[in-house]
Every structure is written in structure tokens, then in C-alpha cells.
C-alpha atoms as one frame of an Amber mdcrd trajectory, in Angstrom:
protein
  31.659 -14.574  10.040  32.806 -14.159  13.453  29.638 -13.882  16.200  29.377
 -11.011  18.453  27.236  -9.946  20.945  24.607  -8.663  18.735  23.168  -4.598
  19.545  19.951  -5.897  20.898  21.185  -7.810  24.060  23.773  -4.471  24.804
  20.848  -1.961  24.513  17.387  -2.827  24.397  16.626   0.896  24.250  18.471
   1.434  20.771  15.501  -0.916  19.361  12.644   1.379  20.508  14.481   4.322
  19.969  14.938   3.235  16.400  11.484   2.047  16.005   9.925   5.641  17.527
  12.030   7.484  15.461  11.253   6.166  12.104   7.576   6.559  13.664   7.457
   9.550  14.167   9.427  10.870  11.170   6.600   8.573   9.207   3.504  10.553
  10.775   5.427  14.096  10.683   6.025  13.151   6.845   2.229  12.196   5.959
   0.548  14.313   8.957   2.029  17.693   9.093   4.610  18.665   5.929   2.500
  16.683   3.253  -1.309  16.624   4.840  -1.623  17.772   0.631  -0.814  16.042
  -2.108   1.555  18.574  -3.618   4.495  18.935  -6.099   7.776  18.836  -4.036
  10.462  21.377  -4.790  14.160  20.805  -4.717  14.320  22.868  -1.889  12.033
  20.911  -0.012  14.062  17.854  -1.162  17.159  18.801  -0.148  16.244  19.804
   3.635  14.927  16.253   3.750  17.468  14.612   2.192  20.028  16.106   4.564
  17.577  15.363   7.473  17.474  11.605   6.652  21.246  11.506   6.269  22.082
  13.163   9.113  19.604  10.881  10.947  21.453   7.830   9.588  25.044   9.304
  10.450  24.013  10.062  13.810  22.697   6.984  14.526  25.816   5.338  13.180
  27.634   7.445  15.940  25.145   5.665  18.755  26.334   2.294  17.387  29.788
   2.924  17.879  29.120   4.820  20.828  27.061   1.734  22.298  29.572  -1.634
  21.607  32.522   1.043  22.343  31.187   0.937  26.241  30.435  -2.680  26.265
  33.287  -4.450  24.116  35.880  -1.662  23.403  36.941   0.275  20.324  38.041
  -2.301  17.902  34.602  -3.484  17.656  33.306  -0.768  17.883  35.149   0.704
  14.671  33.925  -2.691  13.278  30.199  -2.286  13.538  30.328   1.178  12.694
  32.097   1.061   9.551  29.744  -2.462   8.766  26.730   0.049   9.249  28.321
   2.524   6.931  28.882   0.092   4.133  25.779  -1.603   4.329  24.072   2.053
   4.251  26.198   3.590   1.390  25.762   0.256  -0.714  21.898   0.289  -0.057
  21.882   4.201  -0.838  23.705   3.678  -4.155  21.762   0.454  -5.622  18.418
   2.482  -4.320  19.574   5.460  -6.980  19.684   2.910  -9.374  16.187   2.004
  -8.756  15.438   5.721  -9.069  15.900   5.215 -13.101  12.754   2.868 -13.157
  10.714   5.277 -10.330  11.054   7.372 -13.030  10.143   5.161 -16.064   6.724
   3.592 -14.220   5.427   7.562 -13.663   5.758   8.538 -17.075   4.325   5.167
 -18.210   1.464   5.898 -15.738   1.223   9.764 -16.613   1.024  10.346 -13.039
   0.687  13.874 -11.983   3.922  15.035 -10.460   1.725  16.234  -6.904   1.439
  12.835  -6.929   4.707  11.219  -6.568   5.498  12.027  -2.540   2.302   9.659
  -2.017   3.376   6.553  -4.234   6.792   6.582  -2.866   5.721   6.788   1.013
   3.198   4.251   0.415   6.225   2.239  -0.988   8.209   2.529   1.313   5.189
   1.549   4.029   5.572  -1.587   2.297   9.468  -2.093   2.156   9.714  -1.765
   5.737   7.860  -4.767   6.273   9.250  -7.015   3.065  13.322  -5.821   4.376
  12.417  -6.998   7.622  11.466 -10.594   6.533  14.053 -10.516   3.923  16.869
  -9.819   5.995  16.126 -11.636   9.562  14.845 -14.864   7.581  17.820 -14.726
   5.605  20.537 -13.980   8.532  18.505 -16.959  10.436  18.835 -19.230   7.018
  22.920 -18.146   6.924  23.445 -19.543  10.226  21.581 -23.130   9.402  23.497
 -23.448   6.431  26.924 -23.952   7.238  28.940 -26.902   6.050  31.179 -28.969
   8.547  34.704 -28.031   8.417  36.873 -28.926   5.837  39.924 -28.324   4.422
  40.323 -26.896   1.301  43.597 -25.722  -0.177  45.594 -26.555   3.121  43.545
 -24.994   4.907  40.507 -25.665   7.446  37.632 -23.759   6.490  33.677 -23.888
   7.506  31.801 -23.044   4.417  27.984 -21.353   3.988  25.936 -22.731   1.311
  23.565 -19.262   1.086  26.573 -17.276   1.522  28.167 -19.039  -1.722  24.690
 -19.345  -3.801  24.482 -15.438  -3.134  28.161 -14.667  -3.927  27.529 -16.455
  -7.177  24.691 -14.542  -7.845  25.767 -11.294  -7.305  28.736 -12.128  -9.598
  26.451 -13.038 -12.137  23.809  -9.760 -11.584  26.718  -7.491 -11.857  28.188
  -9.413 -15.289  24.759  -9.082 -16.848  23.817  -5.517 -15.457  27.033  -4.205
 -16.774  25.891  -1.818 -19.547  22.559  -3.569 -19.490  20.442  -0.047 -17.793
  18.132   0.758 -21.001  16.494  -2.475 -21.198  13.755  -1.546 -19.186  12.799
   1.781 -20.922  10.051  -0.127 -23.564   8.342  -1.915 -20.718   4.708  -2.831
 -20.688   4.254  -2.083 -16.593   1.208  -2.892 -16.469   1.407  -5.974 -17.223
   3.615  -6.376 -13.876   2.799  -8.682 -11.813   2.331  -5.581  -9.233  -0.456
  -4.161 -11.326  -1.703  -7.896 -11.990  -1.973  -8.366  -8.587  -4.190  -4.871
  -7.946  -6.124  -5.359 -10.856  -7.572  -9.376  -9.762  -9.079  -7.606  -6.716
 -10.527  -4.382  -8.324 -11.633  -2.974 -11.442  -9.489   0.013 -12.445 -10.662
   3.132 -13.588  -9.446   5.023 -16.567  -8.565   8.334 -15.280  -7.177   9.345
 -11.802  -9.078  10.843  -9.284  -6.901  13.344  -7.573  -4.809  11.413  -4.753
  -7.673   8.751  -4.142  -6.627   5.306  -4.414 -10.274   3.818  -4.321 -13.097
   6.058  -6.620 -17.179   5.198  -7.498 -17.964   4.980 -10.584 -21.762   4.291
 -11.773 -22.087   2.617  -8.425 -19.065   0.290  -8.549 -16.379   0.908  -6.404
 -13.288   0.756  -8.443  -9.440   1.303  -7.931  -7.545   4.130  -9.287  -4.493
   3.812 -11.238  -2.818   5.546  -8.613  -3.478   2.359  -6.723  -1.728   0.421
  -9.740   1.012   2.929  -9.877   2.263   1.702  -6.195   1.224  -1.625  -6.687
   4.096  -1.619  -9.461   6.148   0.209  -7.343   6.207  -2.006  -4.306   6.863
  -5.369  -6.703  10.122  -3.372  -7.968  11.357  -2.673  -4.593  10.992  -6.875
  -4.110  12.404  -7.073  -7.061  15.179  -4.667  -6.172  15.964  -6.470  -2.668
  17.108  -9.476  -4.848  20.434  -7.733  -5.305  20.492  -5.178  -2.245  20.115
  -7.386   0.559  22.432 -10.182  -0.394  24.558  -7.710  -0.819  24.714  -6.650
   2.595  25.042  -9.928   3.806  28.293 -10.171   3.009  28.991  -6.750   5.333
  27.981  -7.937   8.344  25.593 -10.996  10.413  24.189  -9.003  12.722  20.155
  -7.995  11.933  20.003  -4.928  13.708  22.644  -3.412  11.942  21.503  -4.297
   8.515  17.924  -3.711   8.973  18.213   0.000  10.590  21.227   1.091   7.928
  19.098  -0.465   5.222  15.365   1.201   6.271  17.468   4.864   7.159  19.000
   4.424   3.504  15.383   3.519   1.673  13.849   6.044   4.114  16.138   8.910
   2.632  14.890   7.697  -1.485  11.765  10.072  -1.644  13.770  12.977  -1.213
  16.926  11.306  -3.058  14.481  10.836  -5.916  12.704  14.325  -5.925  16.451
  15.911  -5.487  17.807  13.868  -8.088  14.861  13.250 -10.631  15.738  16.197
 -13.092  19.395  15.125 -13.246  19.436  11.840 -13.149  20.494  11.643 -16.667
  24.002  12.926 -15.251  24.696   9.575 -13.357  24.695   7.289 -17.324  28.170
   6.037 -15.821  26.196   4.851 -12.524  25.391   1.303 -13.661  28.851   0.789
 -14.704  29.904   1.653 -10.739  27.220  -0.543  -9.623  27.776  -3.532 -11.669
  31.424  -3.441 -10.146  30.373  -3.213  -6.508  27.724  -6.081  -6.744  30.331
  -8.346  -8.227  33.091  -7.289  -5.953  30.698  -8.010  -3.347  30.139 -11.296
  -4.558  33.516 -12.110  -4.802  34.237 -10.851  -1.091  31.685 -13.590  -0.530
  32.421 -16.357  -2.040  36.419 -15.896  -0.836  35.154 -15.232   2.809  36.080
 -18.771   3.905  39.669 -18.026   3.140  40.132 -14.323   3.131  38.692 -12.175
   5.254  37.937  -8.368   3.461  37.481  -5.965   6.428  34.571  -3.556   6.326
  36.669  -0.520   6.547  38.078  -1.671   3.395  34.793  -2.818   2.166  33.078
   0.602   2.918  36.831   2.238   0.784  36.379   0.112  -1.982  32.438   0.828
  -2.029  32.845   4.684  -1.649  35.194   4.867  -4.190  33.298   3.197  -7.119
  30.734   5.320  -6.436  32.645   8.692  -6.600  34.425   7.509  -9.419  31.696
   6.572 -11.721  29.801   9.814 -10.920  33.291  11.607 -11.840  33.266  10.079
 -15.195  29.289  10.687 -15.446  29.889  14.244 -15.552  33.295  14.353 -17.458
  32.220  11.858 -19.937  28.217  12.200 -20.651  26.216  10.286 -22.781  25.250
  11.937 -26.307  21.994  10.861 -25.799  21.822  13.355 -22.187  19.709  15.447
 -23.856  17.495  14.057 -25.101  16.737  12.105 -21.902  16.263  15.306 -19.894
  13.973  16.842 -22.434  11.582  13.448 -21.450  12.304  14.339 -18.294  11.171
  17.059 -18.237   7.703  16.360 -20.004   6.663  13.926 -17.590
């Protein structure tokens, strides 16, 4: 990949703007609209859900608006459109993700009042693993290049991560395709998330309202509310292993990645409360997804010779997407029903 003058040397500012903002969204979000643990309507969902998505569009604009001054509009369209593709691929992998969300709280019974207070503890927690995964691994991509060669006539300089994660992104969306029901008769507690809660605490049987930590005959214990995100923070590692990748082969720059990919996870807590009760109207989803993670692997592993722009990138990406929600809804799964009825239970 071509190197650019990265965001952070043009304007220092963007960082700290970025950093207060997601701040203070965080403390607005836990402090003031959900001080109580409470069951969050669809309503409430949606505001938030455009909030977050407006937040990541406008700050899309800044980044164009920002290399636009400094190295002129071709770039600028370049960065802009890598932010939008690295965004709308993290958005769309993270509603797969929502299909397990909801499998580990009806496998923990957890109260729906609940469910805003796992996810934001979460995504606490995903803010700091995405920021080691992706600036160790952009730092690792640049180490690992190969002298130049030539290859098929013609001089090329190729990455050895770059290939190892084309490969495997080939190979995730080969096996995922059709593969999304194999994790509806898992044992989570026997994750290694709830392993890892459990060899520091004791857990108690039953919840105690929104407490994480509860006394019990004079033994402080853990709650399995504590287990619950325990679980739910191992997925999201588990998750990363396709998502970020993925976005590697959108763009080396850090900064771009790592605010399109925390404004995109930021935005799942409302995605997921919006979505929850239909989510058995995306069955075609997987199908999309297993064809963007292996066309992404293929854009990487064909880099060194053919270079797949991002505005086509983000076309390609946007139109899997729409298309496999089209056929969701035209073409459901017999078996809709009965999904939503267990659905609606939990």
C-alpha cells in the first residue's frame, strides 16, 4: 500500500477531538440516559442508532475535509471512502455478531433491563483490545514485507501478514458460508470468558439485580451478570479475528481504521436493541458476509499486482449487503417463525 501522510501529523486536534467525543458520549450513555438499569425501547434505539451514525458520517466529512486542505481532493476522496468501507464492513460483520449477543442472553436468562449494561461494559473492553489489535498489527504489516521480486513479469514487493490474512479470510468466508446455526447448542459457559471469571470468583446462582459482585453467607461472590460479559467480551476477541484483518486490506493508516472501527462497534448497542426482535429477517445475512470476507481476502492476496480502489471496495461491500438483506426478506427461512417466537421468550 502506498504511504501517506497519516491524519495524526495533519491535525493533532482530530485525535483529541475523537477521543473527547467518544468520552463524553460514554459518560452521557452510563451517567445521564441509563443512570437505571432499564429495558430499552425501539424508540430509544433508534434515536441512538441514528445519533451514532450520524456521528460516524460526520466525522467521515472532517476526514475528507482535513487531507482535502493539506494534500488535495484525490486523497482526500481516498481516505474518505477507505473510512467508509472500513466502517460499513465493521457495521455489517458486528450484526453478525448480534446473532450470538442474542444466543449467550437467553443461555444466561438474563433479564432484558439488563442487556444496555453487558453490552456497554463490552464495548469498555473492545475499545482497548481494537486498539492493540489494529496498531500492533498495522506496525507488524510494515515489518513484514518481502524484498522485491518479480513475479509474473512483473516487480512486486510482497507482505507476508497481508498474504497469511488474505488466506485466512478466504478460508473464514468458505467455511462460514451457510455455517450460522452451529453455535445455537453451545455450552457458554464453558467459554473460556466465563472460565476466566469463574478462576477468580465464586459465582452465585441467581442474579442480583444489575450488581456484578453480591455477599452471600459472608463470601463475596460474582454474579452471573459478571459471567454474562465475561462471555461477551471473549466473543468480541473472537469476532476481531475476522473484522480487523478485514480492514486491513482497506487502508494502512491507524487512525482511520481505529476511529471508523470504534464509531461502528460504538453504534452495536442500539443496532442490537433496534434489530433484536427482527433479526430473524436477515437468515440471508451470512450468505452476504461470507462473500465480502472472501472477496476481501482475495483483494488481499492480489494487492501486489492489482490494485482494487476503495471506492470500488466500499461498491462492492455496500452492495452485498443490500442484496442479501433483499433476498432475506423476499426469500425467508421456513424456520422464521419459529425463531421469533424464541425471540420473543427470552
Amino acid at each position: 500500500m502506498e504511504q501517506h501522510q497519516s491524519i495524526l501529523e495533519l491535525h493533532p486536534g482530530l485525535v483529541w477531538g475523537f477521543a473527547v467525543t467518544v468520552v463524553i458520549m460514554l459518560l452521557l450513555d452510563l451517567g445521564v440516559f441509563n443512570k437505571k438499569s432499564h429495558e430499552v425501547s425501539s424508540k430509544e434505539a433508534t434515536i441512538w442508532s441514528i445519533v451514532w451514525i450520524s456521528l460516524s458520517m460526520v466525522f467521515s466529512g472532517v476526514v475528507y475535509w482535513v487531507f482535502n486542505q493539506a494534500e488535495g481532493h484525490a486523497l482526500a476522496v481516498e481516505k474518505f471512502t477507505q473510512y467508509q468501507a472500513a466502517y460499513w464492513i465493521e457495521k455489517a460483520l458486528s450484526v453478525d455478531n448480534l446473532f450470538v449477543f442474542i444466543l449467550v442472553f437467553g443461555f444466561f436468562k438474563v433479564p432484558k433491563f439488563l442487556h444496555h449494561k453487558v453490552l456497554f461494559w463490552g464495548i469498555i473492553g473492545a475499545l482497548i483490545f481494537r486498539a492493540i489489535f489494529i496498531f500492533a498489527g498495522v506496525e507488524l504489516i510494515n515489518l513484514t514485507y518481502l524484498p522485491e521480486m518479480n513475479i509474473f513479469g512483473h516487480p512486486v514487493r510482497i507482505n507476508v501478514v497481508m498474504t497469511l490474512f488474505g488466506l485466512f479470510l478466504v478460508y473464514a468466508g468458505i467455511k462460514s458460508w451457510g455455517d450460522g446455526d452451529d453455535d445455537d447448542d453451545e455450552d457458554y459457559s464453558n467459554t473460556a470468558g466465563a472460565k476466566l471469571i469463574k478462576s477468580f470468583w465464586k459465582v452465585s446462582d441467581n442474579y442480583d439485580g444489575d450488581k456484578f459482585f453480591t455477599v452471600q453467607n459472608g463470601i463475596k461472590m460474582a454474579t452471573p451478570l459478571l459471567v454474562v460479559v465475561g462471555v461477551i467480551e471473549f466473543t468480541d476477541v473472537l469476532f476481531a479475528v475476522d473484522s480487523i484483518p478485514a480492514i486491513f486490506a482497506i487502508s494502512n493508516d491507524p487512525f482511520i481504521l481505529y476511529t471508523s472501527n470504534i464509531f461502528a462497534i460504538l453504534g452495536l448497542r442500539s443496532l442490537y436493541f433496534l434489530l433484536a426482535n427482527f433479526i430473524h429477517m436477515f437468515s440471508k445475512l451470512p450468505y452476504g458476509l461470507a462473500i465480502i470476507l472472501a472477496f476481501i481476502g482475495v483483494k488481499m492476496l492480489i494487492a501486489p499486482w492489482i490494485h482494487i480502489p476503495s471506492p470500488i471496495s466500499l461498491g462492492i461491500v455496500g452492495g452485498v449487503l443490500v442484496l442479501s438483506v433483499l433476498v432475506s426478506i423476499m426469500f425467508p427461512d421456513k424456520k422464521d417463525d419459529e425463531e421469533k417466537e424464541k425471540l420473543e421468550e427470552n
